[in-house]
FIKOL-819215 format. One record per residue (C-alpha): residue in three letters; y, z, x. Coordinates in steps of 0.25 Angstrom, whole numbers, padded with zeros to 4 digits, always signed. Layout:
residues N
AlaYZX
...
end
This chain:
residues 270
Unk+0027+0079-0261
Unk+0018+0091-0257
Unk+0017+0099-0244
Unk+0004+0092-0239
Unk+0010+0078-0240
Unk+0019+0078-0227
Unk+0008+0082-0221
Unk-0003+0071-0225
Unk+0007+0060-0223
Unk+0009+0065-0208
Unk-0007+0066-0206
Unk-0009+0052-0211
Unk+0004+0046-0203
Unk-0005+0054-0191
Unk-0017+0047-0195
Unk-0011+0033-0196
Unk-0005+0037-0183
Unk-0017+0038-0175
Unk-0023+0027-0182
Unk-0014+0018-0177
Unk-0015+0024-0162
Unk-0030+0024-0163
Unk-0028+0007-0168
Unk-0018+0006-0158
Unk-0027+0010-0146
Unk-0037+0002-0152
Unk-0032-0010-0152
Unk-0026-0008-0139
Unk-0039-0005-0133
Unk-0045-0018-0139
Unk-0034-0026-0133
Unk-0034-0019-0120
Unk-0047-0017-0116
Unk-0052-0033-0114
Unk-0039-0036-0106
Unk-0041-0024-0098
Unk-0055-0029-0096
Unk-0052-0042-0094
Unk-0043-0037-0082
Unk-0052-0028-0076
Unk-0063-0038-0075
Unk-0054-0049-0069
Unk-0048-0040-0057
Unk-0062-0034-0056
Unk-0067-0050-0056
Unk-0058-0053-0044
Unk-0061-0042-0037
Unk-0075-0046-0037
Unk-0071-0058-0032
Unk-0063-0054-0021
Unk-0072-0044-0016
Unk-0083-0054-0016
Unk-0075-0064-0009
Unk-0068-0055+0000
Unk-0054-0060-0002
Unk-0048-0049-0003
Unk-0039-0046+0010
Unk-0043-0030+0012
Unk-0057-0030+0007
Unk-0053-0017-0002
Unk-0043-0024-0010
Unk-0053-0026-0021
Unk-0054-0010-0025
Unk-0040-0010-0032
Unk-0041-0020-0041
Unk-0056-0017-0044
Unk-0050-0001-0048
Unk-0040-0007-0055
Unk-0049-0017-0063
Unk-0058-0005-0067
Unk-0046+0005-0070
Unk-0041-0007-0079
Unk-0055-0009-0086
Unk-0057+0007-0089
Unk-0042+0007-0093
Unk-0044-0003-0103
Unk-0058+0001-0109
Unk-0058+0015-0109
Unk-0048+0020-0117
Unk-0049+0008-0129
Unk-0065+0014-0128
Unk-0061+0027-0133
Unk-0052+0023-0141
Unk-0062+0017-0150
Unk-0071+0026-0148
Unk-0064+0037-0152
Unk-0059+0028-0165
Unk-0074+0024-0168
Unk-0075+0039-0168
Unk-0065+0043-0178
Unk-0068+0030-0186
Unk-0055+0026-0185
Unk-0050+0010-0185
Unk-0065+0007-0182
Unk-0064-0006-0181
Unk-0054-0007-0171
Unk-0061+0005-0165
Unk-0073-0003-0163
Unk-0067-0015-0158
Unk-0059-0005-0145
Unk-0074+0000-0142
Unk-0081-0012-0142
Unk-0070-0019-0133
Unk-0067-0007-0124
Unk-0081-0003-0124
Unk-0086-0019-0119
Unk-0074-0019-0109
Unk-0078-0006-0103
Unk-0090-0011-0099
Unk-0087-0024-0093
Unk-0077-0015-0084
Unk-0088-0006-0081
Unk-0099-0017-0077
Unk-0088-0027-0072
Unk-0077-0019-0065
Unk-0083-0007-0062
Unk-0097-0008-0056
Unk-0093-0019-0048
Unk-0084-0008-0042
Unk-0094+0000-0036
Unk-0094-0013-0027
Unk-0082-0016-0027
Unk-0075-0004-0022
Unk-0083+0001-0012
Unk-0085-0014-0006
Unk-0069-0013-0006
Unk-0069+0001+0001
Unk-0075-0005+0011
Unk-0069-0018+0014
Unk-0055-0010+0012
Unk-0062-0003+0026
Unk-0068-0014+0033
Unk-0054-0022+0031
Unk-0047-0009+0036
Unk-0055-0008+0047
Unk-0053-0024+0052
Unk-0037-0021+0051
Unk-0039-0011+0062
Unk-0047-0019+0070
Unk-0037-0030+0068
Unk-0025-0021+0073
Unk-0033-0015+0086
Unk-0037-0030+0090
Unk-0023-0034+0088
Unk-0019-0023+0097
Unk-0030-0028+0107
Unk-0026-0042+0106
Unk-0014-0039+0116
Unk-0003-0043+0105
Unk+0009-0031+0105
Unk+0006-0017+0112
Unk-0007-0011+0114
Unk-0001+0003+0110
Unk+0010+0013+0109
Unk+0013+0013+0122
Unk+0012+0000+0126
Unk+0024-0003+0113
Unk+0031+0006+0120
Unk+0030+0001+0134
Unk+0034-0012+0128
Unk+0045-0008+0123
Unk+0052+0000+0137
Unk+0058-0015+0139
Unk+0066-0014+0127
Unk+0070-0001+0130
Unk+0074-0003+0144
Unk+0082-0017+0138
Unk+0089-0008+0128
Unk+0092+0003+0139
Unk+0098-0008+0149
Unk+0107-0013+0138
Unk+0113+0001+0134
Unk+0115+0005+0149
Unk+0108+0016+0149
Unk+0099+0020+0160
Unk+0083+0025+0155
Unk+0085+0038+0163
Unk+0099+0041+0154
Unk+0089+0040+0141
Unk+0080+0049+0136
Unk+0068+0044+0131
Unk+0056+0048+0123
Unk+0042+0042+0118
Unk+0033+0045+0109
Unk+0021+0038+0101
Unk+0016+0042+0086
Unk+0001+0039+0080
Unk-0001+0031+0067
Unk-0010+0022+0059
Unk-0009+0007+0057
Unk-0008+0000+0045
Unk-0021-0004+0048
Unk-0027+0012+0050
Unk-0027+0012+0066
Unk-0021+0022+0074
Unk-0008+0018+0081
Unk+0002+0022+0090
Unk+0019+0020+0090
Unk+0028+0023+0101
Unk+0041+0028+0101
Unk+0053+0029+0111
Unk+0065+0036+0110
Unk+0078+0034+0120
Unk+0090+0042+0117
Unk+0101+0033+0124
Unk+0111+0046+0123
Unk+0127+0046+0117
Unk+0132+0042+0129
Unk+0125+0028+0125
Unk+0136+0020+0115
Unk+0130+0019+0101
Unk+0138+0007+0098
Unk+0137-0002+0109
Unk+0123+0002+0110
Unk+0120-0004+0097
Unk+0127-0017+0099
Unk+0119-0019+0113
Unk+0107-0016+0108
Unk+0109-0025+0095
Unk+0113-0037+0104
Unk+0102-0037+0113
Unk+0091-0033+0103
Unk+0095-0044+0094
Unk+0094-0053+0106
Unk+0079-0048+0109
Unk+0069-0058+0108
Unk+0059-0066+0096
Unk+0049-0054+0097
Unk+0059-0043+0095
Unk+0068-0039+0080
Unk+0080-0033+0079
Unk+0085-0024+0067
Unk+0096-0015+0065
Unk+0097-0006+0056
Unk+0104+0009+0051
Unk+0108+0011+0065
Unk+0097+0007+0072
Unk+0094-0007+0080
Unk+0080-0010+0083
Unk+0072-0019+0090
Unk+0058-0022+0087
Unk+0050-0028+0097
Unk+0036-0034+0093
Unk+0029-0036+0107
Unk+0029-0022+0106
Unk+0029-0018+0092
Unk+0040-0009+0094
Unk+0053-0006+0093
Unk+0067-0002+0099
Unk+0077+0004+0091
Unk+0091+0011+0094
Unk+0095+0022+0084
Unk+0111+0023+0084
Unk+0111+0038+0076
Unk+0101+0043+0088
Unk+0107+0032+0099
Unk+0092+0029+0105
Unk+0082+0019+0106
Unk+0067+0022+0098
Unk+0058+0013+0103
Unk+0046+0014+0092
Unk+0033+0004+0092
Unk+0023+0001+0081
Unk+0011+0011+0079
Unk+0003+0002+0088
Unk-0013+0004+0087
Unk-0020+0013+0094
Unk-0035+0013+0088
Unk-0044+0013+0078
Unk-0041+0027+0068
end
């Protein structure tokens, strides 16, 4: 055996390698490329249809499958076009070479013509309705404030709520003026993108006010509140939620006072 032999059998196991590769992504890109086609052009189909029959709920909900049709056409087509280009180049396994171009090169196309100029549409149009539909949502949350049904504001949660306080107070024997009380309100944003407003109510009850009885009277009459009210009890803390007011009265046994917290109620358009 000469010196030169090792060496030409590890260039022709190279060769044959990458061969094999090059075949390999061949054929892949054959097989892939129509089913990733074939995918692309059916979500692109539906969200042609949806979009022209507005059924979608949002009006925007058309721009993710759309991105995703032409992310999965490009995916699909790209790559096995190289591929086969680059073979056709190096004259390497030209038949198959030839069959990855042609296949990958007709799928490219119908993405582009089929998925991706309708997009110029499609995504914009969904922009849109994504805002129009945003916009309704708000309206809809100011009117139902308007409509009279739970409390105009902040403020008036919190005025509904002083009932429940008083109730709790009475209960635990203990006089408003031996309390010390203080209120506050935070900003937000709804769900829906208005601007809102929560109040908040702390009473500190004071050590002198037992810990244990206080829990078992305010558990008892809580749990006796009416339909519109929900009891809960959890890591030390009993609370009532109270939905005429969309708010909330809680006792905190680590801290011994009552927190009286609403929702973020809606204040205006942002």
């Amino acid at each position: 055996m000469t010196a030169g032999e090792p060496e030409s059998t590890a260039g022709e196991s190279a060769t044959a390698d990458d061969l094999r590769l090059r075949r390999n992504r061949l054929i892949f890109g054959i097989v892939v490329a129509p089913i990733g086609v074939l995918i692309a052009l059916f979500l692109s189909f539906v969200v042609q249809i949806s979009s022209a029959w507005r059924s979608t709920s949002d009006g925007g909900a058309a721009a993710g499958p759309q991105i995703v049709a032409i992310v999965i056409g490009l995916l699909a087509t790209v790559p096995a076009l190289i591929a086969g280009i680059r073979a056709l180049r190096a004259r390497v396994l030209e038949v198959a070479a030839s069959g990855a171009t042609v296949v990958a090169g007709v799928g490219l196309l119908a993405v582009v013509l089929l998925v991706i100029v309708p997009s110029f549409e499609i995504l914009p149009r969904a922009a849109r309705d994504a805002d129009r539909y945003a916009q309704q949502q708000r309206q809809e949350e100011l009117d139902d404030l308007d409509s009279g049904y739970g409390p105009g504001s902040a403020e008036e949660a919190g005025q509904e709520m002083q009932e429940y306080v008083d109730d709790a107070l009475q209960l635990l024997e203990v006089a408003p003026s031996a309390v010390r009380t203080s209120t506050w309100s935070t900003s937000g944003t709804t769900a829906a993108g208005n601007t809102c407003r929560s109040f908040h109510e702390r009473i500190r009850l004071g050590d002198e006010v037992d810990r244990s009885s206080t829990a078992e009277t305010l558990r008892t009459a809580w749990k006796a509140e009416g339909e519109r009210t929900g009891f809960d009890e959890r890591d030390g803390r009993l609370e009532l939620s109270v939905s005429s007011a969309d708010a909330t009265i809680s006792w905190l046994k680590a801290d011994n006072v009552l927190l009286v917290e609403s929702d973020c109620i809606p204040s205006g358009a942002p």
